[in-house]
N, C-alpha and C positions, 0 to 999 in steps of 0.2 A: 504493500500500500504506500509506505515512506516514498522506492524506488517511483511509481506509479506521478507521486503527487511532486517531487521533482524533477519526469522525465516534463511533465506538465506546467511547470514555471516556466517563470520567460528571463529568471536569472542566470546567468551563461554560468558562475560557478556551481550552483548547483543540477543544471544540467550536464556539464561535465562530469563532476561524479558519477550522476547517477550511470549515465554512458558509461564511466569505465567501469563500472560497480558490475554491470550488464556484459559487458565485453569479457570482462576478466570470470565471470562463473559460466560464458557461455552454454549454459544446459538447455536441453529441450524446454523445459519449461519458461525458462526468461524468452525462449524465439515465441513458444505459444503466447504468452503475454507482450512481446514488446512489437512482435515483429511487421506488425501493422503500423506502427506510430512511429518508427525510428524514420522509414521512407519519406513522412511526412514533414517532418522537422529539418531534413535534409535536403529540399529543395524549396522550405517556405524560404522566402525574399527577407525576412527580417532576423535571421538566422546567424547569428556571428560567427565567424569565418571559423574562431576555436571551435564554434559547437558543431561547424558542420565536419570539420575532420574529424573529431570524435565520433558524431553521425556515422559516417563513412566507414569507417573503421569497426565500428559496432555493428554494421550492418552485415558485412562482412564477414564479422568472425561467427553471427547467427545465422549465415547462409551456408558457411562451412560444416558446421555444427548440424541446422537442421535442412536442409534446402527447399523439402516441400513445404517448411511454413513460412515462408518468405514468399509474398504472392508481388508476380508480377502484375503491372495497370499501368496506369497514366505517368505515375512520376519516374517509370524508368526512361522515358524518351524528355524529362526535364533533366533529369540525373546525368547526360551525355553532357549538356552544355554546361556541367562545372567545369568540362577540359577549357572550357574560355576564360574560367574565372582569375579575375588579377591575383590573388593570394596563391601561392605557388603549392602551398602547403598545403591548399584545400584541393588544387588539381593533381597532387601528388595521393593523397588517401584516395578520392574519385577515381585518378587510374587503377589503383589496385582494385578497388572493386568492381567495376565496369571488365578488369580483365579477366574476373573470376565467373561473373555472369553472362560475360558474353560466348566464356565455353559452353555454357549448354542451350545459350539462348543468343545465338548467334544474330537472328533475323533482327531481335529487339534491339541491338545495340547498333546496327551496321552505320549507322548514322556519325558513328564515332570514330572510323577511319579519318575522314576528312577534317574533323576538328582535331584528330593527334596528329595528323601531317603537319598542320598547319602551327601549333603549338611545339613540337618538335620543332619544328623548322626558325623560329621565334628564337626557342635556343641554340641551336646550332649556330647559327650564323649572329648571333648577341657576342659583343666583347663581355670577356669575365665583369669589367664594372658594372654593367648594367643590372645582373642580376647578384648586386654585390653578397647577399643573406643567403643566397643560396650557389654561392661558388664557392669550389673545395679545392683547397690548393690546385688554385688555375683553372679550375676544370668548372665549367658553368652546370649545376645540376646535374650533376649527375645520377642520382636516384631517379630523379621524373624522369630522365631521358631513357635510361633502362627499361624503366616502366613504359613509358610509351613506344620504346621500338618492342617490347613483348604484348603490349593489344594489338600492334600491327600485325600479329605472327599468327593470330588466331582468326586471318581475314586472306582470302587472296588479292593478288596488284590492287590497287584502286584503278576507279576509271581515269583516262587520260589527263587530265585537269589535275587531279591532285598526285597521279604519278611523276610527274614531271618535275613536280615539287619534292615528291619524296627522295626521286635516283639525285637530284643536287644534294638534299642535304647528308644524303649516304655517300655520297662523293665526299663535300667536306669533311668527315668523319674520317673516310679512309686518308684524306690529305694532310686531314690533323696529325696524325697517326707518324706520317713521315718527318712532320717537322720535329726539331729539337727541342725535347724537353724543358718549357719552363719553371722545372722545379727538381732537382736530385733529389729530394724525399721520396718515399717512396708510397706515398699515399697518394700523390701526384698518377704514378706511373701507372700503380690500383686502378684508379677509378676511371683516368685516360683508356685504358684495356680493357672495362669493363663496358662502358660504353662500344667499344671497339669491337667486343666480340658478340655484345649483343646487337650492331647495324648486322655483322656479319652472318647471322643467325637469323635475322631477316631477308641480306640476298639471297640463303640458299632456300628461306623458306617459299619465295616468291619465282626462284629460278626461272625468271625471263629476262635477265638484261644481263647478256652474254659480256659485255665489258667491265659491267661490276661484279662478274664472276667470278673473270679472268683477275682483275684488282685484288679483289680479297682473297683470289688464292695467292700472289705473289706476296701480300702483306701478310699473309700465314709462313709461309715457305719462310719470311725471314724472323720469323720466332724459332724455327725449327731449330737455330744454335745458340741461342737467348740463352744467357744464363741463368735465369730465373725457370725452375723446375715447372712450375704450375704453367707459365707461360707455353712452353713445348710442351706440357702434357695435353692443355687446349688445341693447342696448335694444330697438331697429331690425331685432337679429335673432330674436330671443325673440315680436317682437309677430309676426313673418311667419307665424310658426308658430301664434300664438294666433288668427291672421284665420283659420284653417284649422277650428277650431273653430262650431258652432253656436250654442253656450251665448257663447262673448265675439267673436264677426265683429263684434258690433254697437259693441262697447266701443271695437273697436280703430278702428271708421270715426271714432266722435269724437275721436279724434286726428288728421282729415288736413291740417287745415289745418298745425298744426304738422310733419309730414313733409313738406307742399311748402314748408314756409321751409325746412327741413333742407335738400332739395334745390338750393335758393337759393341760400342763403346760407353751406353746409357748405365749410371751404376741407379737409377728410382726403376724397381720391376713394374709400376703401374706406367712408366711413358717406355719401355721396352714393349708391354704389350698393346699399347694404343699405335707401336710403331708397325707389329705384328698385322695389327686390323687394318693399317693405312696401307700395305703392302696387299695385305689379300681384295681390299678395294680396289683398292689404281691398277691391278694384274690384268692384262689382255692378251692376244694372241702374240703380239710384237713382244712381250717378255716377260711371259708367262717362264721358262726355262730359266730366266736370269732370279725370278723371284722365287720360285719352287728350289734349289739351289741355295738360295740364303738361309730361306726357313729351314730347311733340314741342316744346314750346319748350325742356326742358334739353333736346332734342337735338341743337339748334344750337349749344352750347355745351360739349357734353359730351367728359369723355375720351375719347379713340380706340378703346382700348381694351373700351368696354360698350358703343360703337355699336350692332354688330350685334347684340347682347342686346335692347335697348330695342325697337329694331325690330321683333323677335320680336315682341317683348312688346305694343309698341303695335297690331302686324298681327292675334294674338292675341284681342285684349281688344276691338278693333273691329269684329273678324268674330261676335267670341262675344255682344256685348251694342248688336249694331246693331236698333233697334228700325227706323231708317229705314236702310234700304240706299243710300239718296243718300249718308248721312253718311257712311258705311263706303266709297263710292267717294273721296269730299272724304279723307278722311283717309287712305288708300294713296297715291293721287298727290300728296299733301303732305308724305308720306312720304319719296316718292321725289324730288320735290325738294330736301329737307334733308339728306335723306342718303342720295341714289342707289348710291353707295359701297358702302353697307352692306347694302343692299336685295340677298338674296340669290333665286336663281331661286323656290325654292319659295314667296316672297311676290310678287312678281307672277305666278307659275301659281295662287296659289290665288283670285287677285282674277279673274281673267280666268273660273276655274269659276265663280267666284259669278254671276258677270255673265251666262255663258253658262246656271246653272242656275234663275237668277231674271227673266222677261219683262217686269217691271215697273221694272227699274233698266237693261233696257240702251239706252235710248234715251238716259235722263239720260246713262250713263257714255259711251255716243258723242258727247253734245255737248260733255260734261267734258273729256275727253280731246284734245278738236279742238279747245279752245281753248287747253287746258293746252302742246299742240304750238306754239302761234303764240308762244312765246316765243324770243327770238333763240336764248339756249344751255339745252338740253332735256337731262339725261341719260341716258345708252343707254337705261337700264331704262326710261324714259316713253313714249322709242319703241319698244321691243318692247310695251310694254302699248297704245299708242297705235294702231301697224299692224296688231293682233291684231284688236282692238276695230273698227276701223273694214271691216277685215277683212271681217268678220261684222253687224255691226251698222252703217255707214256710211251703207245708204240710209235710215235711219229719220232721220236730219238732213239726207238730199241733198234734198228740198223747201225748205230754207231757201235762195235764194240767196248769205249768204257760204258756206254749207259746201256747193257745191255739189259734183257726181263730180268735174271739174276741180279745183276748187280745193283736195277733201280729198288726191288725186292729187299734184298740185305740192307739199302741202304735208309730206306723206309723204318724196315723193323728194329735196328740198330736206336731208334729213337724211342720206339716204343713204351720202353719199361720206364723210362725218364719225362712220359707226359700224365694227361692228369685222363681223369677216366672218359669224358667225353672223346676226348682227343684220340685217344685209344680206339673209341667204337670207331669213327670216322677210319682209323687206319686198317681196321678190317672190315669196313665196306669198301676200301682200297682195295684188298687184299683179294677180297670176290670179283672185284672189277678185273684184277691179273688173270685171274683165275682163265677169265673170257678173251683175256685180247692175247694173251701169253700161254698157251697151254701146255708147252714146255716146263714150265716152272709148277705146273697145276699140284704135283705130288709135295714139291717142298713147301706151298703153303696149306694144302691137308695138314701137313704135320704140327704146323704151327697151329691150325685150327683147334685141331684135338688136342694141341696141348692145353690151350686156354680154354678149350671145354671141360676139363680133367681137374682145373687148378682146383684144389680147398679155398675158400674163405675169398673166392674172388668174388668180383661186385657184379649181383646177379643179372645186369644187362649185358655186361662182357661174356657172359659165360652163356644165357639166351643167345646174342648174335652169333657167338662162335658155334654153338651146335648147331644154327639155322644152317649158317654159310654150309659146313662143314656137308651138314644134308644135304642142301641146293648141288653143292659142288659131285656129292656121291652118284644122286640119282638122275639129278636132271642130264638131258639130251643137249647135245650141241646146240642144236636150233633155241632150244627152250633157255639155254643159258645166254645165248646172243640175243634172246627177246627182250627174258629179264633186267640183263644187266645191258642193254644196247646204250647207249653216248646219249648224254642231257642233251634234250631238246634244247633249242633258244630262249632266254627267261622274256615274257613280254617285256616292253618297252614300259617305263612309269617312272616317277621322279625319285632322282636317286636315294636311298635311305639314310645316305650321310649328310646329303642336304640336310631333308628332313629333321636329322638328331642335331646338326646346326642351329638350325630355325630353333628348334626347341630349348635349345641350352641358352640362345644368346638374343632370341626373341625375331621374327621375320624380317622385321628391317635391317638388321645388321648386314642380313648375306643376300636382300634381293637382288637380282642380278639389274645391270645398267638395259636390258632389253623389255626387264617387268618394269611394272610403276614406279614412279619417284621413292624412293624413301622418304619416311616422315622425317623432323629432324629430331634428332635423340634430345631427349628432353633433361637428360643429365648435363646438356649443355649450359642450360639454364639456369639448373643448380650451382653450378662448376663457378660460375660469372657471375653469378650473383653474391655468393660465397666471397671471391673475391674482394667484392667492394663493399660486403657488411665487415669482413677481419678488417679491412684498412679505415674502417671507421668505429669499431669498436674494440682497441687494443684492451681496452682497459677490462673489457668479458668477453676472452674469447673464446670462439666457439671451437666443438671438438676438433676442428683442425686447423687451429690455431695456435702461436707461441706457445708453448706450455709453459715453457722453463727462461725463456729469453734467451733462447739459443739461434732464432731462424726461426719461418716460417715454413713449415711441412709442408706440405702437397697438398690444396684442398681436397683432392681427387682422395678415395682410396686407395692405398697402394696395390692392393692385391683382390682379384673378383676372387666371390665366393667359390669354394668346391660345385660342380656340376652335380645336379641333384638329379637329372635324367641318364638313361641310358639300361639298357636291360640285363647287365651282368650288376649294376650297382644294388643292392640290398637294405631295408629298413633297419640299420642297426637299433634302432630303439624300442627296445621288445618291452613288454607288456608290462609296468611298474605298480600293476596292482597285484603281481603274481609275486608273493615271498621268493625273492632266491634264494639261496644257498649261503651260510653264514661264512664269514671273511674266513680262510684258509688262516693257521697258525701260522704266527709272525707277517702277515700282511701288512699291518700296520704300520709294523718298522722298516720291512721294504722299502715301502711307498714313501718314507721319511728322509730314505738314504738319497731315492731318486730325486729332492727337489734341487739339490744343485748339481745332479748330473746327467746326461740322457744315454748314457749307453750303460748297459750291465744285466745282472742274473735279477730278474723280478720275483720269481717263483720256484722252487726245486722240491720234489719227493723226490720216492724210488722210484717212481713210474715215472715222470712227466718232468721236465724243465723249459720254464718258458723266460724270453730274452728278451733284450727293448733295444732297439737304437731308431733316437729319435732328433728330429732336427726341428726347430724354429723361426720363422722370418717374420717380425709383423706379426699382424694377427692369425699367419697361418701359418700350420704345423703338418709336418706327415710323423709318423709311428709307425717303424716297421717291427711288427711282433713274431718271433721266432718259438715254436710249439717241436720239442723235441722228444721224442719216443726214447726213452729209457731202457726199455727193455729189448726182447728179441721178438716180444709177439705184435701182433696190430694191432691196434687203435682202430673200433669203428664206430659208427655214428659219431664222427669228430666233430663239433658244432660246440665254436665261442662265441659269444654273445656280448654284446656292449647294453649294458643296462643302467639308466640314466631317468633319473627323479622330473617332475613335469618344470619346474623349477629348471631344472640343468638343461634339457631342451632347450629351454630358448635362450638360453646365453651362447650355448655350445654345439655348433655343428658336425656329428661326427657322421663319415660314411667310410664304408670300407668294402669289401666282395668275399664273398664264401670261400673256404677254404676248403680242399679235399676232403672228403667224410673222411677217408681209409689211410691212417699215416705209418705207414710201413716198419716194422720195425726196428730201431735203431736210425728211424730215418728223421728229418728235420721239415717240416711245412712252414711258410712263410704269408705271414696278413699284413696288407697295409690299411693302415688308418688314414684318413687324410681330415684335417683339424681345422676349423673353420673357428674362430671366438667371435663371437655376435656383441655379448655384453660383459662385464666383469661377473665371475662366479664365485663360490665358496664350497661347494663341493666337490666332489671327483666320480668320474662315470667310475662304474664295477664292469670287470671283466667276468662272464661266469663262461667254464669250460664244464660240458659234457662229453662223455666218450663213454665206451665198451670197452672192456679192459678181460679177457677168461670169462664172457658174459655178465657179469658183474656193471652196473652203471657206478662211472666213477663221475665227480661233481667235484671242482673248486670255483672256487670265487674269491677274483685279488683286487685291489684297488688299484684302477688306471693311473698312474701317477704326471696327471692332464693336471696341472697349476697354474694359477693367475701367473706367477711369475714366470713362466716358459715365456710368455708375451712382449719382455722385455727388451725393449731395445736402450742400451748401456748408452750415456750422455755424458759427456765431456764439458766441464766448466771450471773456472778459476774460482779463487776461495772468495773475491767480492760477488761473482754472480751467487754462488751458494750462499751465501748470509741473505743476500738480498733476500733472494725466492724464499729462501729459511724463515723470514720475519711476515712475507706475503701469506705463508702456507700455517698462519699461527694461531685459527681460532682453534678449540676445543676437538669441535668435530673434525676438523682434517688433522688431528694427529692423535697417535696410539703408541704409547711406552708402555716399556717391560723391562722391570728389572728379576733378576731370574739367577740361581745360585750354576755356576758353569759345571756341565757332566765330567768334561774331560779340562786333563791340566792347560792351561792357557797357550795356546802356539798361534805366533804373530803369522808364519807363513801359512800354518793350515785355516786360519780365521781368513786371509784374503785371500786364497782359495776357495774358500767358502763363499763368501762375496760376491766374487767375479762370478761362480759357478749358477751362482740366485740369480744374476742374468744384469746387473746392475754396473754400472764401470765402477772403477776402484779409486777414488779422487786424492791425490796424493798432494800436501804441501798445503791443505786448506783449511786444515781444520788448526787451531793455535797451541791444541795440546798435541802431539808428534804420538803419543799411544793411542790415538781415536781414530779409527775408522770409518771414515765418509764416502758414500754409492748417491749415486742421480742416475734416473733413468728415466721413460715412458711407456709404460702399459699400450701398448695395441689392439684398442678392440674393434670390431666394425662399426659400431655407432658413435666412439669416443678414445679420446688417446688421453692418458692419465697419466698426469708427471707426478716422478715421488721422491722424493730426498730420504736419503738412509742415516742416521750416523748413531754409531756403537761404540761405548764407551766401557771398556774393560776396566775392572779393580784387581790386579795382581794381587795385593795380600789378603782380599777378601774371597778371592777367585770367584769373583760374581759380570755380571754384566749389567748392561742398561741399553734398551734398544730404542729407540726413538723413530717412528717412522711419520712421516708426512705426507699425505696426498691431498685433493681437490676431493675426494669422496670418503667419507669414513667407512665405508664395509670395503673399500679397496685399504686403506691405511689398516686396517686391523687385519684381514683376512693377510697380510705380507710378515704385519708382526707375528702370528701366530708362525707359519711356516717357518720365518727363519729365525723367531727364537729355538724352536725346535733345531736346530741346525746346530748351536754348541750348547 
């Protein structure tokens, strides 16, 4: 009622309250109540200019909130002509709003093109004095100008009259752009860029003025060596979008040589991979070889994390612009050699159609692959492409004496015992195929047959296949065996499935080709640019990718995309957490204690079973490679580990990994990778639970994943006046956590900064005034926030105690650090 009978004075202080009293609880309820009256207030005539941006802004944040109680009428077509209004301030809230409703109600606002042309234009071409209250070091508005070239984005060209107007003042922009900075701050160069990249995000939104295409891809092209990170991470991203274009593909290919040193030589892995997407954009027929070529040598090198991307991308781009289909065979199995890993089914199925749908490459790829095999260690994926291939196409090399039916045979089965069980079956539906095109050899694979029909304890579809074949082979007639096993048909023609698992991982605009529709423009551009010019105006609260520590500014960008959460070998590790597991395995606890400042070692060990970690970290992402070792002499069956994680841990914590063999051989070693995704700061740790058969007996552990906040750290380098400083910033109550704590083991300087460094923190030497303390800075990496934290530990020799003092921006990240690494001595 109070809210109600202040929204209804005509005192501008207490309409402002009540406006942000309204704003700031946004709930459904305050939209059903206000959201009639706010519109009203906002375009009456006697309105002061403060009430109308609060208005504006209130209106807003209850459209976002509820949007069908916001009824459109009359004052949304008064609502446009605030873009005329003299108060800058109140055309500045008006744009934000008009840009939010005109996405879904495009028809009602269209009126509003023409009045931000021309306001735009107003400022572009103003000297900074004019608009002295709202220029930011030199740069005339820059927020309104933002905002208004993003309502232009949600409209195509204007008609003739006010485009003409527009391609000037986008011209200006990019001209501005060249002249010389008048200001070395660097809040200057901010908001100059930010402006800069959002004109640019409007020519490609409107892609018809092939001369300001060509402009802002050359005034991208020379960010490309900018020493400013964010800058070429934009840069990188801006031109992917511009390769998409007809009018500048061609601009953007004369940049590649400079995008493969980017690749080279880039030490930020999120502008390595924006460089990866700029390559696989701008790739055509003229040098498609030169780019497929680069990719596969950064893939020997490349983060873990964009493996299976690149792969796409190379499989992709080889299939699309193989003029010679030899090459496109050479480059899959070279594929699979560098990164067999990553190499997921539906790239070697689709290599195996090519082969099958083209008679002119499968003889090259039967002899490619037969030799490709004679290498001592082959990964699975070579030999399922390998057995497939020789399968089918084998006799077209069996005239050569070394590949003869014997020898392709031996060389086949030589791999056999060393693949996983699918793999296996597939190589004796090979072996039935010999059977028919080789019948020569037909006795010595009988013999193989019944032997794997004879095995104890083998896995009952190897042992069904093998006594099928074994029959087929006994009784069926020549004829009957050339029917059965006669040569793949041609697979129909349909869009390839590595596209498709593309499309899906990185969403369809990324990989439309330049022949389908425009691309839309990514909209993380937006963010990226806008990001920019709120850090350079709010140093003093920055945001998650902003100074932390007064070291530099990070990368707005993410450094690293998330793990790929499609694809059909990948698996739900987060199995059912209202089902009790299995209680922690003796000694788990202290395990998982030893692991916080180290990633490689014994996690787990009985008399049966020992399991291993090495693990690595970058940023917010992580891979775990876990090693499940057979103890004994007998198998291990139904082998099934499981990553089990509280609803809470889910969504801080991304984990995915792929199924491991059920059957682990005795004395033999199986290997899982995890791959670690950190969403937000957490305090627990997933449970790893192993089932198996063991002499028929169900054996069951369960150990603690030793997954900690501190893996995340990225170690920070500062002198001893930045650490005090930050030290007295980081001083209320809640961002710090001390522990003083009697020491387990006798005090040793070397092994306490071994300790240290191992927590993931740099080791800061020379800062602290007493020379026996120990002082760490670092930044937490998570996907929604980077978390800086100061350490310092102060040792009592004759008391043999400690004192740990940790500091962050979050108090369940400052406590959840102390805890672990008081545990530490």
């Amino acid at each position: 009622m109070q809210l109600r009978v202040c929204v209804a004075s005509r005192n501008p202080t207490f309409m402002g309250l009540a406006l942000h009293c309204i704003a700031n609880v946004g709930s459904r309820e305050m939209a059903e109540a206000f959201a009639g009256e706010i519109p009203k207030i906002l375009v009456a005539g006697d309105t002061m200019d403060s009430v109308k941006q609060s208005a504006a802004l209130c209106l807003l944040r209850l459209y976002r909130t509820s949007p069908d109680l916001v009824p459109m009428g009359d004052w949304t077509s008064r609502v446009v002509h605030l873009l005329n209004d003299q108060h800058l301030g109140v055309v500045t809230a008006a744009t934000s709003l008009i840009t939010t409703l005109a996405q879904k109600n495009p028809d009602e606002f269209k009126t509003s093109v023409s009045l931000a042309v021309s306001r735009l234009s107003r400022i572009v071409t103003s000297a900074s004095t004019d608009l002295q209250d709202y220029t930011y070091y030199f740069v005339p508005a820059p927020w309104l100008s933002v905002k208004l070239l993003r309502l232009l984005q949600c409209y195509p060209p204007p008609d003739p009259s006010a485009r003409g107007r527009l391609t000037e003042c986008l011209e200006t922009i990019l001209n501005k752009a060249q002249e010389p900075p008048k200001s070395k701050k660097v809040q200057h160069s901010n908001a100059k860029n930010a402006v800069l990249f959002e004109a640019i995000s409007l020519i490609i939104h409107h892609d018809s003025e092939p001369n300001l295409l060509v402009r802002a891809c050359n005034q991208l092209g020379q960010f490309l060596q900018h020493r400013e990170t964010n800058l070429r991470y934009l840069a990188l991203e801006s031109m992917c979008t511009l390769a998409s274009s007809e009018f500048s593909h061609e601009a953007v290919k004369t940049h590649i040589e400079t995008v493969i040193n980017a690749l080279k030589t880039e030490r930020d892995v999120s502008v390595r991979q924006r460089a990866v997407d700029l390559l696989y954009a701008m790739c055509d027929r003229s040098n498609a070889q030169q780019i497929v070529a680069e990719m596969l040598n950064y893939l020997e090198t490349a983060d873990y994390s964009i493996r299976e991307e690149i792969v796409l991308k190379v499989a992709i781009l080889a299939e699309k612009y193989a003029v010679d289909y030899t090459w496109y065979v050479d480059t899959i199995l070279n594929l699979i050699r560098i990164a067999g890993d990553y190499v997921s089914e539906e790239v070697w199925y689709r290599v195996i159609q090519i082969v099958i749908n083209r008679d002119d490459v499968q003889g090259y790829a039967a002899k490619t692959v037969f030799e490709a095999l004679q290498a001592p260690a082959c990964h699975e994926n070579l030999v399922k492409v390998g057995g497939y291939i020789l399968g089918e196409f084998g006799n077209l090399i069996a005239g050569d004496p070394r590949s003869s039916p014997l020898i392709q045979f031996n060389l086949l089965h030589s791999k056999f015992h060393l693949c996983s069980v699918p793999t296996r079956a597939l190589l004796l539906s090979t072996y039935i195929k010999f059977v028919n095109l080789f019948p020569e050899i037909k006795t010595t694979i009988q013999d193989v047959l019944r032997s794997d029909s004879q095995l104890k304890n083998a896995d009952v579809e190897l042992q069904q296949r093998a006594v099928e074949y074994l029959r087929l082979s006994t009784i069926a007639s020549t004829d009957i065996l050339a029917t059965v096993l006669e040569e793949m048909p041609p697979f129909p023609e349909r869009e390839s499935s590595i596209l498709a698992k593309l499309k899906k991982k990185k969403g369809p605009n990324t990989v439309t080709d330049l022949e389908e529709t425009k691309k839309e423009r990514n909209s993380d551009m937006n963010g990226s640019t806008e990001a920019t010019l709120v850090n350079a105006s709010t140093a003093s609260t920055p945001s998650p990718s902003a100074d932390l520590l007064g070291l530099g500014a990070a990368p707005v960008t993410n450094s690293f995309p998330p793990p790929s959460s499609s694809g059909s070998l990948l698996v739900d590790v987060f199995s059912d957490t209202s089902a009790n597991p299995a209680s922690l395995a003796p000694g788990s606890e202290d395990n998982f204690a030893r692991f916080v400042c180290k990633n490689n070692g014994v996690l787990f060990e009985n008399q049966l079973l020992q399991i291993g970690l090495k693990s690595e970290f970058r940023q917010n992402l992580g891979r775990m490679f876990i090693f499940y070792g057979n103890k004994t002499s007998t198998q291990f069956l139904n082998f099934s580990p499981t990553l089990i994680c509280s609803e809470d841990l889910q969504s801080s914590l991304n984990l995915q990994t792929k199924p491991v063999d059920p059957t682990v051989e005795g004395g033999a070693q199986v290997q899982q990778i995890v791959n670690i995704e950190c969403i937000s700061d957490f305090m627990e740790a997933p449970v790893l639970n192993i089932q198996f058969r063991y002499g028929g007996a169900l054996q069951n552990v369960s150990v603690k994943l030793p997954i900690t906040l501190n893996k995340f750290f990225q170690p920070t380098e500062m002198g001893s006046q930045d650490f005090f400083q930050r030290w007295k910033q980081l001083s209320s109550p809640q961002q710090e956590m001390q522990n003083i704590f009697k020491a387990n083991h006798p005090l040793d300087t070397e092994i306490t900064k071994a300790k240290i460094i191992g927590f993931g923190t740099a080791l800061l030497e020379d800062v602290d005034p007493n020379p026996a303390n120990f002082v760490g800075a670092g930044i937490i990496h998570t996907k929604s926030s980077q978390i800086g934290c100061l350490m310092r530990l102060e040792p009592n020799l004759q008391a043999q105690m400690y004192r740990l003092t940790l500091r962050t921006s979050k108090e369940t990240v400052s406590r959840r650090l102390c805890e672990l690494l008081s545990e530490q001595f």
